[in-house]
C-alpha positions as a LaTeX table, in Angstrom:
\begin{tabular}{lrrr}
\hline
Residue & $x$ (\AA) & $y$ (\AA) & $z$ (\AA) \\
\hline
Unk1 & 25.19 & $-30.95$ & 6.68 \\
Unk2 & 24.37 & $-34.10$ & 8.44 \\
Unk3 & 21.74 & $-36.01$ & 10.56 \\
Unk4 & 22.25 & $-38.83$ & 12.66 \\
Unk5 & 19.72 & $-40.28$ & 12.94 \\
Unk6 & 19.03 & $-43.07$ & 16.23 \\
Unk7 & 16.90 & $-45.94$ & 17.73 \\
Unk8 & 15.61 & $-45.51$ & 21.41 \\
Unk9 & 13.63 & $-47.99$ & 21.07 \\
Unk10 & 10.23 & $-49.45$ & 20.01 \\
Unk11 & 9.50 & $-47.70$ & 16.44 \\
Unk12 & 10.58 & $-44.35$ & 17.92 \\
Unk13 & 13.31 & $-42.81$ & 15.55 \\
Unk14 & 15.01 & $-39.67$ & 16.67 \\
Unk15 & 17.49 & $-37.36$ & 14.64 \\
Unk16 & 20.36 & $-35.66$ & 16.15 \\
Unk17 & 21.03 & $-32.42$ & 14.28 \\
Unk18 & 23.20 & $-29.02$ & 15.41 \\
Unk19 & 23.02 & $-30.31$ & 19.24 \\
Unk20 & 19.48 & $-30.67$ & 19.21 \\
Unk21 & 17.06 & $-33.94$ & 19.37 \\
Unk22 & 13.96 & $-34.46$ & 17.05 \\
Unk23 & 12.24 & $-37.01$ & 18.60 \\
Unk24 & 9.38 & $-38.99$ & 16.63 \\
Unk25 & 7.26 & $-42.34$ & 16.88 \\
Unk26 & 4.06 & $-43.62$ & 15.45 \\
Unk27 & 0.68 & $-43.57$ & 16.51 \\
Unk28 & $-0.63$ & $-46.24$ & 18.54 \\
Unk29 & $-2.36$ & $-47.66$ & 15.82 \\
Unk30 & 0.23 & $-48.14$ & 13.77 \\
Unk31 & 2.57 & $-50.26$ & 17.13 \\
Unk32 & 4.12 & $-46.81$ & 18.34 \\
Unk33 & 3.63 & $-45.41$ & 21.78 \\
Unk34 & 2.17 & $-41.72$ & 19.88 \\
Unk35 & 4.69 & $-40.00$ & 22.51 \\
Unk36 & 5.48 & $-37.45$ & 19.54 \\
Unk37 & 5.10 & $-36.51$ & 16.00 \\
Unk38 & 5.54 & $-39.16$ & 13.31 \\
Unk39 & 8.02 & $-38.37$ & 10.55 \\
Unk40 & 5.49 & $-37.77$ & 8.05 \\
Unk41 & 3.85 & $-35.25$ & 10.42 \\
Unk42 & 6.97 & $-33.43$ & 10.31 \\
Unk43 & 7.12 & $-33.45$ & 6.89 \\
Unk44 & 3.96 & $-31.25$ & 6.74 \\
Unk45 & 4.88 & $-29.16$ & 9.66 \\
Unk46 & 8.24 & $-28.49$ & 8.08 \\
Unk47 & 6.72 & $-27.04$ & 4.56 \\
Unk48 & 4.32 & $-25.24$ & 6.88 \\
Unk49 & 6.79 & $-23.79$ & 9.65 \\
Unk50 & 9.26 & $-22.47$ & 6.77 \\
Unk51 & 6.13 & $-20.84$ & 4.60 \\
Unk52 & 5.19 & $-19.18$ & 8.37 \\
Unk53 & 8.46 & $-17.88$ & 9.09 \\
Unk54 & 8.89 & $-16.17$ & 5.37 \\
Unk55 & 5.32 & $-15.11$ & 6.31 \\
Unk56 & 6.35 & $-13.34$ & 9.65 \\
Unk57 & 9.74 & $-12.30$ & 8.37 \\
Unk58 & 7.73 & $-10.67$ & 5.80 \\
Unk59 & 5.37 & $-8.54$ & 8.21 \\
Unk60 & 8.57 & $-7.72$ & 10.29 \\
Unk61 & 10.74 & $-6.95$ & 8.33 \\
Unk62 & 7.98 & $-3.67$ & 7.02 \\
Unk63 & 7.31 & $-3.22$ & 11.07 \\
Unk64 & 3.17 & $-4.63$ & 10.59 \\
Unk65 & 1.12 & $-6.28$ & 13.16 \\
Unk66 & 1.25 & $-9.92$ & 13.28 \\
Unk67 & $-1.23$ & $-10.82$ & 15.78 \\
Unk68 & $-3.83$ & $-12.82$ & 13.98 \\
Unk69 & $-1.05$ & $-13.75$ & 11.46 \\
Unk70 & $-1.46$ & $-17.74$ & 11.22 \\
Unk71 & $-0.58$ & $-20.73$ & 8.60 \\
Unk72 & $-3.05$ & $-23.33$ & 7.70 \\
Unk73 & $-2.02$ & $-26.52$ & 5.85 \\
Unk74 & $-4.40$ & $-28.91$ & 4.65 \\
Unk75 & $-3.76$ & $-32.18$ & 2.62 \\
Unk76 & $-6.52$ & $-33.79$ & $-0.12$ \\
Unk77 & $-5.26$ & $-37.30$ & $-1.36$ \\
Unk78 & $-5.19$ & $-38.59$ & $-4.44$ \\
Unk79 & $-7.39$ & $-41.60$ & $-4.60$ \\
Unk80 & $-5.71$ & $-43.30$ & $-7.55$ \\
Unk81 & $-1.81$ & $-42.68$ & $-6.07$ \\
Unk82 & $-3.11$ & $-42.92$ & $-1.81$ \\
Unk83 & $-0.24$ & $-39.90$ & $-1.48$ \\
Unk84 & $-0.98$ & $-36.18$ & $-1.36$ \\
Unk85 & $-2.57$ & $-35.20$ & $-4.41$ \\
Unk86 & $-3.09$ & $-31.32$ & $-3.42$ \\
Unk87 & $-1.09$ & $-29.53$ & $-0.35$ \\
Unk88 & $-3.16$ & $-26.40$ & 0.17 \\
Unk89 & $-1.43$ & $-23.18$ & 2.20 \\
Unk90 & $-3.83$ & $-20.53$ & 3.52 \\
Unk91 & $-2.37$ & $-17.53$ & 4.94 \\
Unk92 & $-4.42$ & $-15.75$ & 7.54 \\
Unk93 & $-3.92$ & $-12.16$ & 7.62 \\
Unk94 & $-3.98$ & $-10.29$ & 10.86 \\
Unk95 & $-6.61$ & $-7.60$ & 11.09 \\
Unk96 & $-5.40$ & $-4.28$ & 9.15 \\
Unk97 & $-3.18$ & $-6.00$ & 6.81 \\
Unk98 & $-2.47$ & $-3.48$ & 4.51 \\
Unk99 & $-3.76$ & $-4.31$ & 0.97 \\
Unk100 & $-0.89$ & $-3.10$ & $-1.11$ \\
Unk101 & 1.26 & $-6.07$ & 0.50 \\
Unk102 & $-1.23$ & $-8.70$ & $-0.18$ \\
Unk103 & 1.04 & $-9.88$ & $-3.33$ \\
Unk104 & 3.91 & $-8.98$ & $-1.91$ \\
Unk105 & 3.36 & $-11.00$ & 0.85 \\
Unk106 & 1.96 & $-14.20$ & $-1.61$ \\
Unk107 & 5.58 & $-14.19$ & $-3.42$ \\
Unk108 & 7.83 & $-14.13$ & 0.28 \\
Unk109 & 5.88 & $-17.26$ & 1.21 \\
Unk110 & 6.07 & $-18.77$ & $-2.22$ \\
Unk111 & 10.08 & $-18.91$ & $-1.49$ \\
Unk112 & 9.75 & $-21.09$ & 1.50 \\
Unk113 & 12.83 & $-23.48$ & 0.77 \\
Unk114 & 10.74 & $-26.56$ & 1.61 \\
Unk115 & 8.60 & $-25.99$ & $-0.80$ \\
Unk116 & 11.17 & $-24.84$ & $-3.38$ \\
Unk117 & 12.88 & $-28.86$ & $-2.80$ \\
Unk118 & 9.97 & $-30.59$ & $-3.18$ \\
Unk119 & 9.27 & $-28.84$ & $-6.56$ \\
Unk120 & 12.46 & $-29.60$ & $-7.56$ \\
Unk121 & 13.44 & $-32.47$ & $-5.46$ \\
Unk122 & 17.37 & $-33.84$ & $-4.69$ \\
Unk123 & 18.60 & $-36.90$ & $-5.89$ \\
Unk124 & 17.95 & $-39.69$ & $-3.54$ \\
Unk125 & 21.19 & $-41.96$ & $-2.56$ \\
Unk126 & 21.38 & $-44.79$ & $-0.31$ \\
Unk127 & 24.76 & $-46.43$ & 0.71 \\
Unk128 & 24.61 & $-49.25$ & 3.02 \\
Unk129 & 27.55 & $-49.92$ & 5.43 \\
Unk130 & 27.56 & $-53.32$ & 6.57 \\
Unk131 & 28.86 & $-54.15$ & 10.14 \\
Unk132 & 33.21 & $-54.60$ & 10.47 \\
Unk133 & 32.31 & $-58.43$ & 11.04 \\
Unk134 & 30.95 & $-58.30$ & 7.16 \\
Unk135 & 33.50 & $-56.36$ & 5.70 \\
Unk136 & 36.30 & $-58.23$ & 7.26 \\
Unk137 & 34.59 & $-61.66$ & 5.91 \\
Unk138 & 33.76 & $-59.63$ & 2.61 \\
Unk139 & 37.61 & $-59.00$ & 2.29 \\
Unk140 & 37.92 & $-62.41$ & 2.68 \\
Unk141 & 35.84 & $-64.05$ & 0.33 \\
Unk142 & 37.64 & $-61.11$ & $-2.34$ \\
Unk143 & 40.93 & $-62.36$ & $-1.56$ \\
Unk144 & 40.28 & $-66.23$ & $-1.71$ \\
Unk145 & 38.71 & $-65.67$ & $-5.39$ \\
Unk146 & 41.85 & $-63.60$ & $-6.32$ \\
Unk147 & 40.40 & $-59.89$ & $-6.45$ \\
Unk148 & 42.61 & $-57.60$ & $-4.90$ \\
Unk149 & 40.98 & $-54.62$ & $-2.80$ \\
Unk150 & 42.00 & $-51.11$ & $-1.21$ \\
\hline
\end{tabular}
C-alpha cells in the first residue's frame, strides 16, 4: 500500500490514494485557508469512521434498525504531555436496540483497526531522497575520496 502524498499549494497537503484525493489544510489561524480538514482532524475522524462502520456492520449484519445509530468522539488532553490524554467513544444506540446485543455490539467496535494500530503502533521509518542534482554531486564527492558505490 502506498500514499502519495502532494503540495497544491499554501500549507494545503493532499494524499493521493486508490484514485481518490484527500484534500487537507489548516485553519486560518494557524496560516491555512481552513478550505478542509486538517490532518490531525482526520486522524480523529479516521478512529471514529472505522469504530462506526464495525458499529453499523454490526446492526446489519443481524438485520436491526440503525436509525438513531451514531458515533461520538471526544478528546480530554493531558495537561502535563499537551497531546490526547483520554479518546472517549460513545455509541448511541438507535431506539429498540435489543439488549442482548449490547456486549456484543461493545466487542465489534472494540476491533476497529484504527484503534487496534494505535494500541499497538507500527514502526515509524523515514528515508529521505535527495534531488538527482545531489546524488549525482554525492557520487562525486564518493568517488574523489576513493569509495566506490553501486
Amino acid at each position: 500500500m502506498s500514499l502519495r502524498i502532494t503540495f497544491p499549494g499554501g500549507v494545503a497537503v493532499n494524499a493521493e490514494y486508490k484514485g481518490q484525493t484527500i484534500h487537507t489544510d489548516q485553519p486560518r489561524e494557524y496560516g491555512g485557508g481552513g478550505t478542509a480538514p486538517a490532518p490531525f482532524d482526520l486522524f480523529l475522524a479516521s478512529i471514529g469512521t472505522c469504530a462506526g462502520f464495525y458499529a453499523l456492520r454490526f446492526c446489519q449484519e443481524r438485520g436491526l434498525d440503525t436509525a438513531g445509530l451514531a458515533l461520538e468522539v471526544t478528546t480530554a488532553l493531558d495537561p502535563e504531555t499537551r497531546k490526547i490524554g483520554t479518546l472517549g467513544l460513545e455509541l448511541h444506540l438507535p431506539d429498540g436496540f435489543p439488549a442482548k446485543y449490547h456486549a456484543a455490539i461493545e466487542r465489534a467496535v472494540d476491533q476497529c483497526a484504527v484503534k487496534r494500530h494505535i494500541v499497538a503502533p507500527p514502526r515509524f521509518e523515514l528515508t529521505v531522497t535527495p534531488p538527482v542534482e545531489m546524488a549525482a554531486e554525492l557520487v562525486g564527492t564518493l568517488e574523489t575520496a576513493g569509495v566506490s558505490h553501486p
